[in-house]
VEXDREN-2710 file (C-alpha; in Angstrom, 1 decimal):
% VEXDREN-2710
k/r/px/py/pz
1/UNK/169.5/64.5/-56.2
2/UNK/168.6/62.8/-59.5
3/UNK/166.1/60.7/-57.9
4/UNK/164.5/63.6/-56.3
5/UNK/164.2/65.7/-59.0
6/UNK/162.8/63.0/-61.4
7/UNK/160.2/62.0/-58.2
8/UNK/158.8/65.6/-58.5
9/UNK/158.6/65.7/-62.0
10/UNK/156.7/62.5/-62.6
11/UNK/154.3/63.9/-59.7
12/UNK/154.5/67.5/-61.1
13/UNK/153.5/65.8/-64.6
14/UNK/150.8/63.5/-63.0
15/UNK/149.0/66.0/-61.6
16/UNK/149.4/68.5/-64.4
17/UNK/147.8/65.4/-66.9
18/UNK/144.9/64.3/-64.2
19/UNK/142.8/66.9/-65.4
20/UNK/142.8/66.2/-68.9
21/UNK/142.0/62.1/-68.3
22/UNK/139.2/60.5/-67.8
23/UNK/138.8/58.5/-64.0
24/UNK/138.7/54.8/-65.0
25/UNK/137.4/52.3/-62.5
26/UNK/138.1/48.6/-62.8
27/UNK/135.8/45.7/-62.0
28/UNK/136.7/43.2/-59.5
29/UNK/138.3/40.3/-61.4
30/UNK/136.4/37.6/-62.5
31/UNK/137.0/34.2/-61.0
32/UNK/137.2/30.9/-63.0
33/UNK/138.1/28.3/-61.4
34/UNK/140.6/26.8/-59.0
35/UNK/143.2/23.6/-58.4
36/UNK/143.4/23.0/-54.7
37/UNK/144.6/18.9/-54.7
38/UNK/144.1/17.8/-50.9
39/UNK/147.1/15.3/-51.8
40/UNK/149.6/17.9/-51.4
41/UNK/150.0/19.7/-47.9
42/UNK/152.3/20.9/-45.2
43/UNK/151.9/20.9/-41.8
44/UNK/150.9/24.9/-40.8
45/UNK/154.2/25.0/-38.7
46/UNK/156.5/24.4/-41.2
47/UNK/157.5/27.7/-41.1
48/UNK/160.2/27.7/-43.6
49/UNK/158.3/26.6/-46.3
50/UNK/155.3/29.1/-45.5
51/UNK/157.9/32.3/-45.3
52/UNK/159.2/31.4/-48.8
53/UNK/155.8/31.3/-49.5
54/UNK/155.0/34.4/-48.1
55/UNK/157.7/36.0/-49.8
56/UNK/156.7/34.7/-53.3
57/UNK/153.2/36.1/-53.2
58/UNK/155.1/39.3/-52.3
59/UNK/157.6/39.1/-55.0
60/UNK/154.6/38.1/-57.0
61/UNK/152.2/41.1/-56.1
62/UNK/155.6/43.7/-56.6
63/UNK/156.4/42.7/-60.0
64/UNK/152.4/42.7/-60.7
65/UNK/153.1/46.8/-60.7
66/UNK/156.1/47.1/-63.5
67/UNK/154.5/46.5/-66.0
68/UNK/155.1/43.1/-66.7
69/UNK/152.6/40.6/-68.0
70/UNK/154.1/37.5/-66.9
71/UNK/157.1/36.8/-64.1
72/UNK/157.9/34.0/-62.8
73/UNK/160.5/33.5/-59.8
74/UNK/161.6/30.8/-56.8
75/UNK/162.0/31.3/-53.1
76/UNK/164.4/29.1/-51.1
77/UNK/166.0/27.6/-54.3
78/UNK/168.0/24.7/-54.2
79/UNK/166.4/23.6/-50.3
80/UNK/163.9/21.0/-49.7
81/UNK/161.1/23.7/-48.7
82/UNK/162.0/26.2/-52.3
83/UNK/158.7/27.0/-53.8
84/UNK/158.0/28.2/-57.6
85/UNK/155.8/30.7/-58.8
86/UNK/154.6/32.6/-61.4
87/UNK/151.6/35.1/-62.7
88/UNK/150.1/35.3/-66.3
89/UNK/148.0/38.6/-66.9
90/UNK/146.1/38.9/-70.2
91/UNK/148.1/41.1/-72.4
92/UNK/145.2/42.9/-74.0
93/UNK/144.7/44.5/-70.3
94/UNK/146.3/47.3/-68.3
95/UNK/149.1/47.4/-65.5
96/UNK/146.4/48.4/-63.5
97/UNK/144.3/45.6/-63.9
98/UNK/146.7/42.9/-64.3
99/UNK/147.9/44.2/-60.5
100/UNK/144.5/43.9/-59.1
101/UNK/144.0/40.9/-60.5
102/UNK/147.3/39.4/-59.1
103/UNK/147.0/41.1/-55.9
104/UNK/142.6/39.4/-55.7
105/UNK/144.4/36.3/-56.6
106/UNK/147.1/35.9/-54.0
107/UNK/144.4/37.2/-51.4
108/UNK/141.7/34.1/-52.4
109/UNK/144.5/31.5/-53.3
110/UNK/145.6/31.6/-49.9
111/UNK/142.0/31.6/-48.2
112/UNK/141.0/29.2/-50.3
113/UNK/143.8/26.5/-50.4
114/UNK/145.9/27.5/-46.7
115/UNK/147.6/24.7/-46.6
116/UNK/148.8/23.5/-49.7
117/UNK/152.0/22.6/-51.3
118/UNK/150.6/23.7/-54.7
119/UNK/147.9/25.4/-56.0
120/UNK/146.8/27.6/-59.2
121/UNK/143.6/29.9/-59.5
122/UNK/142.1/31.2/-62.5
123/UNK/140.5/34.7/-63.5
124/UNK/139.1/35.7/-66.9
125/UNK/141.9/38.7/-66.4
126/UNK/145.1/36.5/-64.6
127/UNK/146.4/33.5/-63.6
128/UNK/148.5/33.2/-59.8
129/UNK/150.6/29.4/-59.6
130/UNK/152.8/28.1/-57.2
131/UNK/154.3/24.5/-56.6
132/UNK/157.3/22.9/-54.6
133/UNK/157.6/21.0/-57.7
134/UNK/158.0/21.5/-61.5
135/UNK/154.7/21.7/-63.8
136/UNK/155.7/19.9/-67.0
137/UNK/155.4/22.9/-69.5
138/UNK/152.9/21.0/-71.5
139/UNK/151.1/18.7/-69.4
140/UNK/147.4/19.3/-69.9
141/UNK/147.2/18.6/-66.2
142/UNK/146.5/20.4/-64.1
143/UNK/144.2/22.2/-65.8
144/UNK/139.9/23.9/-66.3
145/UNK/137.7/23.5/-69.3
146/UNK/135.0/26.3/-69.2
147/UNK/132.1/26.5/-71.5
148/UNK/128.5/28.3/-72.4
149/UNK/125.6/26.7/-72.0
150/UNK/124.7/27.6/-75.7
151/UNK/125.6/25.4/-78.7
152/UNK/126.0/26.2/-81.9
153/UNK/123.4/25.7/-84.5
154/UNK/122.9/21.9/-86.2
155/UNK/123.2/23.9/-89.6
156/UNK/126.7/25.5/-89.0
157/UNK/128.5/22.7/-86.9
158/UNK/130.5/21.7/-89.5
159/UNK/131.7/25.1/-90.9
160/UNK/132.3/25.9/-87.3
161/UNK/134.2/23.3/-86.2
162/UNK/136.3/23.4/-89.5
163/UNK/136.7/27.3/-89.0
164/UNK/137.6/27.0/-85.1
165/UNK/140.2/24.5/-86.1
166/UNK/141.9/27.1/-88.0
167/UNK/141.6/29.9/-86.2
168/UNK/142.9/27.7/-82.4
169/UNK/145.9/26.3/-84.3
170/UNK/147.0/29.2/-86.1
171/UNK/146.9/31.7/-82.8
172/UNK/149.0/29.3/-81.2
173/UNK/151.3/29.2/-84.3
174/UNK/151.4/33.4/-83.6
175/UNK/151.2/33.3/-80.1
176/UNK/154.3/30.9/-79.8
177/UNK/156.4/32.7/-82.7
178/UNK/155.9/36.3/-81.2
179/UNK/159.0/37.9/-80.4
180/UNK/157.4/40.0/-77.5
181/UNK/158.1/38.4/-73.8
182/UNK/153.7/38.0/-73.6
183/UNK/153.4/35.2/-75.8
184/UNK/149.9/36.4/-76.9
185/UNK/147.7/36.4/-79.7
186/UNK/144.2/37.1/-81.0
187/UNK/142.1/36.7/-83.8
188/UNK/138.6/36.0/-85.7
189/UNK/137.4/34.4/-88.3
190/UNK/134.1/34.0/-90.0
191/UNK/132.0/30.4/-89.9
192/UNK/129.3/31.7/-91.9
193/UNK/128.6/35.1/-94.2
194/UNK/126.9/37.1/-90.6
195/UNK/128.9/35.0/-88.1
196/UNK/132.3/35.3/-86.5
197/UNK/134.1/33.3/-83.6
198/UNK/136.9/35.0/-82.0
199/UNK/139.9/33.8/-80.2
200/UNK/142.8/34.2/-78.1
201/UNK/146.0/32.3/-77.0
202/UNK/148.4/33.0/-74.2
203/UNK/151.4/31.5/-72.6
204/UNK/153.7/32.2/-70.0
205/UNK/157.2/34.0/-69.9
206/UNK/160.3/31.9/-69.8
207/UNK/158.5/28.9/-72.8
208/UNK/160.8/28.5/-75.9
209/UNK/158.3/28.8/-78.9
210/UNK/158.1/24.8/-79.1
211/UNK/156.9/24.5/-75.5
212/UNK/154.4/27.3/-76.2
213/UNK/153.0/25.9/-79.2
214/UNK/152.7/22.5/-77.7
215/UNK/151.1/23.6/-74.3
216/UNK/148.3/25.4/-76.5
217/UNK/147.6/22.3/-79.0
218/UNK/147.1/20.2/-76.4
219/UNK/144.8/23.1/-74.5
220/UNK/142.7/22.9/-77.8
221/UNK/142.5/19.2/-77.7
222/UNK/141.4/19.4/-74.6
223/UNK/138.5/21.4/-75.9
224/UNK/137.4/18.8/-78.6
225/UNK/136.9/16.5/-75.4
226/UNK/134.9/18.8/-73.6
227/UNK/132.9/21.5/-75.4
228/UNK/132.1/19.9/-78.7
229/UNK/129.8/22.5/-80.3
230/UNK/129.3/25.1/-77.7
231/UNK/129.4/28.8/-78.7
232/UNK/132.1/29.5/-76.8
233/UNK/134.6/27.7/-74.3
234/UNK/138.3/28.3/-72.7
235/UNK/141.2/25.9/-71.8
236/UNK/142.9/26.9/-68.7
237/UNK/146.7/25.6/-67.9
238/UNK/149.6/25.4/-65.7
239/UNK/151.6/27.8/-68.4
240/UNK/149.3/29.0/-71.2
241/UNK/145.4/29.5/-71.9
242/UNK/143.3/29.5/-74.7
243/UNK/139.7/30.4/-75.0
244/UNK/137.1/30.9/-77.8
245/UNK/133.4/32.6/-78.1
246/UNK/131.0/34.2/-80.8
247/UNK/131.9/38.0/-79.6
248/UNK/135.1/40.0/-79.1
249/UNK/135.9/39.2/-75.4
250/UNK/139.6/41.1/-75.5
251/UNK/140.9/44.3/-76.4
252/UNK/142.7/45.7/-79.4
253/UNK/144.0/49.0/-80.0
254/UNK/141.5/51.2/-79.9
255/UNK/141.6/54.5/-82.9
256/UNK/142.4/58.1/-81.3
257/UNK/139.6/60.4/-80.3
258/UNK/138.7/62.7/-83.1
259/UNK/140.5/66.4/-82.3
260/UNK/138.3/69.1/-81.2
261/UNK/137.4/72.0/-82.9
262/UNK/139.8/74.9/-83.0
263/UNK/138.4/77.0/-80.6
264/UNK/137.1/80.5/-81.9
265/UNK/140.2/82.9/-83.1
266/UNK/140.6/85.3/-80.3
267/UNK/139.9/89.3/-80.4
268/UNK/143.2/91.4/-81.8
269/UNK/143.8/92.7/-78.7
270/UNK/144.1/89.6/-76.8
271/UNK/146.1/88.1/-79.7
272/UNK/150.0/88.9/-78.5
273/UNK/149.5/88.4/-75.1
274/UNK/147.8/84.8/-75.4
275/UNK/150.4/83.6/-77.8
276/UNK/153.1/85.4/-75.8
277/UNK/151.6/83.0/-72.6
278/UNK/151.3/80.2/-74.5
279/UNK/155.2/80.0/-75.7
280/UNK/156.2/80.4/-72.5
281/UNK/153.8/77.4/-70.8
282/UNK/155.4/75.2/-73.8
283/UNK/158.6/76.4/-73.4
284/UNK/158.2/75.7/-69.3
285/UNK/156.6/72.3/-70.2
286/UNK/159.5/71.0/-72.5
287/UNK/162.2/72.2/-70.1
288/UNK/160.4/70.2/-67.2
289/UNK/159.8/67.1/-69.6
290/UNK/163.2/67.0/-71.4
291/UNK/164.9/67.8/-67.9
292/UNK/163.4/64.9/-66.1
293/UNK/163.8/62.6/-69.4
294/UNK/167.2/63.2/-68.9
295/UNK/167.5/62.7/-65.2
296/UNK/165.2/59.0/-66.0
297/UNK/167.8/58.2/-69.0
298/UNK/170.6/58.9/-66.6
299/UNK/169.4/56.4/-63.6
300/UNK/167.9/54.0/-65.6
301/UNK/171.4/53.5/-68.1
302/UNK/173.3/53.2/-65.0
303/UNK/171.0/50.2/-63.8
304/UNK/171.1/48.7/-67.1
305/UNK/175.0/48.8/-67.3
306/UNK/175.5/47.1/-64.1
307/UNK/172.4/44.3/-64.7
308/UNK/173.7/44.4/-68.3
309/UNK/177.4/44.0/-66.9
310/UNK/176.2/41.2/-65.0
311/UNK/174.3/39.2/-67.4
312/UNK/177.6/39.4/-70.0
313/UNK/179.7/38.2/-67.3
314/UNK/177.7/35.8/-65.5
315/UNK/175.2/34.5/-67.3
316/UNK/172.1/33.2/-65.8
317/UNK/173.9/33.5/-62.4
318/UNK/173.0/37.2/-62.9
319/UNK/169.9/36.4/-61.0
320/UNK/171.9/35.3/-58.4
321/UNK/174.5/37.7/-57.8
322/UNK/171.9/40.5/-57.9
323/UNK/169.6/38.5/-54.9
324/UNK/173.0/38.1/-52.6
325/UNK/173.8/42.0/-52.6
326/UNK/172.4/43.5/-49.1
327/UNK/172.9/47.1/-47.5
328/UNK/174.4/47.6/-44.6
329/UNK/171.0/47.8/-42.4
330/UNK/169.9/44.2/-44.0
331/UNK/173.1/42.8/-42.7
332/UNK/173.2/44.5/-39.4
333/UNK/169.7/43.2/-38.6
334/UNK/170.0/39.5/-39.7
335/UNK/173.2/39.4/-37.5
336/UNK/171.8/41.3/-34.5
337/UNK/174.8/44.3/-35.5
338/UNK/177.6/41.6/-35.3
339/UNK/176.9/40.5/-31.8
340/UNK/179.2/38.3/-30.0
341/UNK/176.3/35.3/-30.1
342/UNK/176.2/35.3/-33.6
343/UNK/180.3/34.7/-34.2
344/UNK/180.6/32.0/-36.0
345/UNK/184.4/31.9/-36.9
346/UNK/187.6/33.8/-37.5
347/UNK/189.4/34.2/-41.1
348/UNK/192.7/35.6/-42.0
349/UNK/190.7/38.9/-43.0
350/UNK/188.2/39.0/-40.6
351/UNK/185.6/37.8/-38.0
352/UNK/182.5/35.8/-39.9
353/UNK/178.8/36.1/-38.4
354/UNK/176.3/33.9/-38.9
355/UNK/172.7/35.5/-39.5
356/UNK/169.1/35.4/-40.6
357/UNK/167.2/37.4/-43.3
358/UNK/163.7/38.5/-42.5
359/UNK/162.5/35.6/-45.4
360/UNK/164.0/32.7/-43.5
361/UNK/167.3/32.0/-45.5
362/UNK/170.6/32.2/-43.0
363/UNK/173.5/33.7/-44.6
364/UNK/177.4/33.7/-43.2
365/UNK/178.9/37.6/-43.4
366/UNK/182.5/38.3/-43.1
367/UNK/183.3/41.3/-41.4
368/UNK/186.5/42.9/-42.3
369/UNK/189.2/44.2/-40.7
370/UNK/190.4/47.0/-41.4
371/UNK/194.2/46.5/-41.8
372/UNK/193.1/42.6/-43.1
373/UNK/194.7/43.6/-46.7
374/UNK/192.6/41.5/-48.5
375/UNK/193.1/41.8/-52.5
376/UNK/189.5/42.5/-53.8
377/UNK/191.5/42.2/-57.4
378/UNK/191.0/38.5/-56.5
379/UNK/187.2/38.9/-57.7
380/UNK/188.4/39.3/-60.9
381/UNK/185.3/39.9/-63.9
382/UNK/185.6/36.9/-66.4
383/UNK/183.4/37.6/-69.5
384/UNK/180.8/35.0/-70.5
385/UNK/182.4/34.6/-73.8
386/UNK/186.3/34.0/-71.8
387/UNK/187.4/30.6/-71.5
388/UNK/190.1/31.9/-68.8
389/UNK/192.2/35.0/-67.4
390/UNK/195.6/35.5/-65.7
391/UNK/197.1/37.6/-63.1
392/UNK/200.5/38.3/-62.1
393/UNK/200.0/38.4/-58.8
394/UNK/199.1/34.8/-56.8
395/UNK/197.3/34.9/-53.5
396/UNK/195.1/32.8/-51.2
397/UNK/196.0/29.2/-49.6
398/UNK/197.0/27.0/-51.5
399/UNK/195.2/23.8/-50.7
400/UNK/192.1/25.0/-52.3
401/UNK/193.6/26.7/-55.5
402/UNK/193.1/25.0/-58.8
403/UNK/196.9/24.0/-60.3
404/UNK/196.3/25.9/-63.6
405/UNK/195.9/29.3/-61.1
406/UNK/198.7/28.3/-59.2
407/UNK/201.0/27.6/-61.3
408/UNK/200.5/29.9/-64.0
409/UNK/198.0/32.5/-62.8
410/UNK/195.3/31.3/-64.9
411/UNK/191.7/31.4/-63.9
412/UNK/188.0/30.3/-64.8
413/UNK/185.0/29.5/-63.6
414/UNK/185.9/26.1/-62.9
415/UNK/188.7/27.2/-60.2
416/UNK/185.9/27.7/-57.7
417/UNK/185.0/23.9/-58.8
418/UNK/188.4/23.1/-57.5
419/UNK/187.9/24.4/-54.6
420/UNK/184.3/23.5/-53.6
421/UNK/186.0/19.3/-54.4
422/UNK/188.4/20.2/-52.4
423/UNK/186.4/21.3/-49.4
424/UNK/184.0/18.5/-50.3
425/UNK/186.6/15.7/-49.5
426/UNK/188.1/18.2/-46.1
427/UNK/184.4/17.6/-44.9
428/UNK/183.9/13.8/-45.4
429/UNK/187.7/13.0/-44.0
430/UNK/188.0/16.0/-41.4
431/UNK/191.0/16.5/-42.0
432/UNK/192.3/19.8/-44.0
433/UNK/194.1/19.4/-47.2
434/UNK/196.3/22.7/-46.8
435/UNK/198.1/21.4/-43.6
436/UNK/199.4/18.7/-45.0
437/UNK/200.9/20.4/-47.7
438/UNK/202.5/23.6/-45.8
439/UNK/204.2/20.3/-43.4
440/UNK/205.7/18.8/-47.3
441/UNK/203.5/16.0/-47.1
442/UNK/203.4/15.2/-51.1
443/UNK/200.4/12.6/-50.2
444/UNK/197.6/14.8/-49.6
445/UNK/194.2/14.3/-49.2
446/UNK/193.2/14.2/-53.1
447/UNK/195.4/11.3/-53.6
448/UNK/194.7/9.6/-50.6
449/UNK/190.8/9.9/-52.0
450/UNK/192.0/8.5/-55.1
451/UNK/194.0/5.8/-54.0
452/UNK/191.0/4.7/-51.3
453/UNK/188.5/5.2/-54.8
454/UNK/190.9/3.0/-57.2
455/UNK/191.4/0.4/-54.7
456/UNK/187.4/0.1/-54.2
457/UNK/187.5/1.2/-50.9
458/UNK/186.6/4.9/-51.0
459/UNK/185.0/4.9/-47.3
460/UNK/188.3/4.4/-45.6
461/UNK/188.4/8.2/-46.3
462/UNK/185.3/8.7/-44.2
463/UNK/185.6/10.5/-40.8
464/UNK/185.7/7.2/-37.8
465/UNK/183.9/9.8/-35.9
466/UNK/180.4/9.5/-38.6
467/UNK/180.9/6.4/-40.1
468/UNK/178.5/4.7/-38.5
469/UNK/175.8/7.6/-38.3
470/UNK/176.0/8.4/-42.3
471/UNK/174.2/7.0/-45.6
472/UNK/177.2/5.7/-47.1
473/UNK/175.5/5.3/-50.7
474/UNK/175.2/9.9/-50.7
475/UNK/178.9/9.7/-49.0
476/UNK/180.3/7.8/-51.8
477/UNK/178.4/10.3/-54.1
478/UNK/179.4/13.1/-52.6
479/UNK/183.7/11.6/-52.8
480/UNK/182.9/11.1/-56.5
481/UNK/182.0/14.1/-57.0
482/UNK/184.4/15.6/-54.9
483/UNK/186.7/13.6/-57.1
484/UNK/185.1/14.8/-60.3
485/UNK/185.7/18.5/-59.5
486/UNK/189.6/18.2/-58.3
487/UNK/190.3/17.1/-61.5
488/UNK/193.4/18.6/-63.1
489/UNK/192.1/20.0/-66.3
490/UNK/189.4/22.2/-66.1
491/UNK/187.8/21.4/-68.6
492/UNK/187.2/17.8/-67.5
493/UNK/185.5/19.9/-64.0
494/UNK/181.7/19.8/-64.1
495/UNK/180.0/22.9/-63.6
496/UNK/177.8/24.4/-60.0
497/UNK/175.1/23.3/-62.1
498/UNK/176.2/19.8/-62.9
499/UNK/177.3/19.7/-59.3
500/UNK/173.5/20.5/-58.3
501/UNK/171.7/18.5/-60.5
502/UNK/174.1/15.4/-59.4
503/UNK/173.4/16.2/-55.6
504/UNK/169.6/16.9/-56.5
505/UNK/169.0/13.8/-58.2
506/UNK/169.5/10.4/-56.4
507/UNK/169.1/8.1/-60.2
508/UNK/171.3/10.1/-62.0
509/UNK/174.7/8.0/-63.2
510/UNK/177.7/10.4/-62.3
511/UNK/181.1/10.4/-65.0
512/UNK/184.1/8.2/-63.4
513/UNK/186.6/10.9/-62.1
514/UNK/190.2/11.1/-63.7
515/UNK/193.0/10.8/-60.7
516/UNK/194.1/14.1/-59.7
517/UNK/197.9/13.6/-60.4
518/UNK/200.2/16.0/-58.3
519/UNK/202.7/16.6/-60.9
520/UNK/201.7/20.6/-60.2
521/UNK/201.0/20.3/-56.9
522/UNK/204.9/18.8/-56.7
523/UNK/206.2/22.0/-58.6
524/UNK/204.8/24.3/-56.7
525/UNK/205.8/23.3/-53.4
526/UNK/209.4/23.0/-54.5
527/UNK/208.9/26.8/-56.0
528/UNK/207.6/27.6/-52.2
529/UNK/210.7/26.2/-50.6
530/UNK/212.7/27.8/-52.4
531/UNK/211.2/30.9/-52.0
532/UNK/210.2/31.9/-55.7
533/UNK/207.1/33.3/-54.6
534/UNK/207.8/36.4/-52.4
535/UNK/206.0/37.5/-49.3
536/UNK/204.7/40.6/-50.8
537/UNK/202.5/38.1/-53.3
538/UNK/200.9/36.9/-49.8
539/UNK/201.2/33.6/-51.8
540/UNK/200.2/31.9/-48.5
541/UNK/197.7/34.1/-46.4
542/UNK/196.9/34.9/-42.7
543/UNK/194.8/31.6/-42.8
544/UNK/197.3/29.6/-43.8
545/UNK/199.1/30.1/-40.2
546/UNK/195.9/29.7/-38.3
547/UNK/195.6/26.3/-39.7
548/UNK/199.2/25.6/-38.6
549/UNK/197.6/26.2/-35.5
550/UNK/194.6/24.2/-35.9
551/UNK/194.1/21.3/-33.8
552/UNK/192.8/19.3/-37.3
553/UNK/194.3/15.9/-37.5
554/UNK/197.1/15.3/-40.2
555/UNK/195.9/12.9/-42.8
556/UNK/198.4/10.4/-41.4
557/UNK/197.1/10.9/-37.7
END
């Protein structure tokens, strides 16, 4: 109801204010130039890549209309076919023109260049860039030099060059040191006692200052090679822009309009009844206004606590969280309403379906049942700033929890990196840790990788079934870091983001893994069979018994 009320507000408001402003019409947007490299295609049926590309331009064109002078965002992160992007709007313009700029830009970028992997177009009022790789923030390539035709006079060259030297490196000096999220700055300067050259230097959201003020030093390098002497020229990058010219080519805040004359004092008899009108218009007016104020305070605080919860307690994975909540409708649609096709598998708690979002990315959803009892208190909040918490009560199987929850209840965000080794090492052997631990097998399948890893022969872990089909230099990176994330303290655990970077990059030199000693492991069995840990903890849980059932090999089969 909120919502609604605050919708017909802001239109009751619009309209009441159109009369009083002036229509403004905005020129096309002027192209520049663009970097189209022929080296870097897909084929036009990849069809994965070309939806996450679809879906960028869209993101792209939506965020154009908050506001927002630059944005920058990836599609299909972490996959082979993820694609960055980003826009840069000048931040001397409007929303309005920065969208139509943005929205010109996608339309001609993908008419003009349908087929590549990259690709960055310019326009005196934006920039659009995307990639399936990362532009070095401040590479001068790629890149477009503009200039006039016009050079500066013989007479003046030297005061001009020494004056344009000045003026470039301090706006990137401002431009990298602002504290706004545009990066921007502009200037002028006199070369001579009649003659001024004005400036202006931008760079993209997401820079630290020393990125920012690199990028634009080398942009005005690039401009010593280029347009030596010319009244005016412009460096065009990947992340920032920089440009130059003998008149003021960018807006700055402009002074009010003068007020209009009081209009003349009205007749006595009209008197009382105009002002009597008049308080009740404002008193309307500011009801309406601080009414819908209110109702806008109201929604928009409750967004910013929960993104503002979110960023405290997760970070940077904020992002992440946020892009992984879907309503109902989403879900029903990606797994054609839970049909029988799209069953996947059976938990403890529920049925899982497999489906697909309308950008291309497949997602697993686990529907619920309802008398599944599942502890949502399991998804416990850990603050940023908390090394670990504890609970009383232990649940889940044990195979995949980390000792220090196990045994003492404590938890971080390195007990998922327990788990992920843990299922890491399940998938290269086949063979499921947690049944050989409910049968009282002590030698389960950590040590077994350890003991196959120490005697430099880690592949006797690897599945007879794949051995001969699999790259055995990525298996015995992926047991390493399987390995590497079992380990017992969790501080010795790498993070998700380690554990990408290691997977992402085939050069990088991985840590040596400490051995996964099963002093806890021991303790907590012996607590089991002796029945210290009730029933009512659901220490062990429905999936537990359905592995009993499992036809999975023992690790001694």
């Amino acid at each position: 109801m909120i919502i609604f009320n605050i919708n017909c507000c802001i239109s009751f408001l619009l309209l009441s204010l159109l009369g009083s402003l002036t229509p403004l019409t905005s020129a096309a947007p002027k192209y520049n130039d663009i970097y189209c490299p022929n080296n870097a295609t897909y084929q036009s049926n990849t069809t994965t890549f070309q939806t996450n590309l679809n879906v960028l331009f869209a993101s792209l064109t939506s965020n154009a209309t908050q506001g927002v002078v630059s944005y920058t965002t990836t599609m299909g992160f972490g996959t082979t076919n993820a694609v960055n992007g980003l826009f840069l709007c000048r931040a001397d313009l409007s929303s309005a023109t920065c969208y139509d700029c943005v929205a010109t830009a996608v339309t001609e970028i993908r008419r003009r260049c349908p087929n590549q992997t990259e690709s960055i177009i310019w326009y005196d009022e934006c920039m659009v860039r995307y990639t399936n790789r990362y532009f070095t923030p401040t590479s001068v390539v790629p890149r477009a030099n503009l200039w006039d035709d016009k050079n500066i006079s013989t007479s003046d060259w030297g005061s001009f060059n020494q004056t344009l030297s000045s003026l470039l490196s301090g706006l990137a000096t401002e431009a990298a040191g602002s504290q706004s999220a545009s990066k921007f700055a502009i200037g002028e300067m006199n070369f001579t006692a009649t003659s001024r050259v004005y400036g202006l230097a931008q760079c993209a959201s997401g820079m630290t200052n020393a990125q920012c003020e690199a990028c634009l030093v080398n942009a005005s390098i690039t401009l010593g090679t280029c347009c030596q002497g010319k009244q005016g020229a412009r460096a065009l990058l990947a992340w920032c822009n920089i440009r130059y010219d003998l008149y003021q080519f960018y807006n700055t805040s402009t002074a009010s309009s003068p007020v209009p004359s009081p209009p003349p004092p009205p007749s006595e008899k009209k008197k009382s009844g105009s002002q009597r009108t008049i308080i009740i218009v404002v008193v309307v007016v500011a009801t309406i206004i601080l009414f819908c104020s209110g109702g806008y305070f109201l929604v928009r605080r409750s967004r910013r606590n929960y993104k503002t919860l979110l960023k405290e307690n997760f970070g940077d994975e904020s992002a992440t969280l946020e892009s992984l909540q879907f309503n109902l409708a989403t879900i029903e649609v990606a797994t054609k309403k839970f049909s029988y096709e799209n069953k996947i598998g059976k938990g403890g708690f529920g049925e899982v379906y497999k489906g697909i979002l309308l950008d291309g990315r497949h997602i697993a959803v686990k529907k619920l049942s309802r008398t599944s009892g599942q502890d949502f208190g399991l998804a416990r909040i850990i603050a940023l700033e908390q090394n670990q918490g504890s609970t009383n009560r232990i649940v889940g199987t044990y195979g995949y929890m980390s000792p220090e929850y196990a045994m003492h209840g404590q938890f971080s965000e390195k007990s998922d990196v327990y788990s992920y080794g843990v299922i890491v090492l399940e998938i290269i052997s086949s063979k499921k840790n947690s049944r050989s631990l409910l049968s009282g097998d002590m030698d389960d399948i950590l040590s077994h990788a350890w003991r196959y890893w120490r005697d430099e022969t880690p592949l006797k872990i690897l599945d007879q079934n794949i051995e001969e089909s699999s790259n055995h230099n990525e298996v015995l990176k992926c047991i390493q870091i399987g390995l590497l994330c079992v380990q017992d303290k969790h501080n010795d655990r790498p993070t998700m983001a380690e554990v990408i970077s290691y997977l992402s990059n085939p050069s990088v030199d991985l840590p040596y893994p400490g051995e996964p000693t099963n002093t806890m492991h021991k303790k907590i069995l012996k607590k089991m069979i002796a029945g210290e840990f009730s029933t009512s903890s659901t220490f062990i849980n429905e999936v537990s018994s359905s592995i009993e059932q499992s036809s999975t090999p023992s690790l001694d089969s």
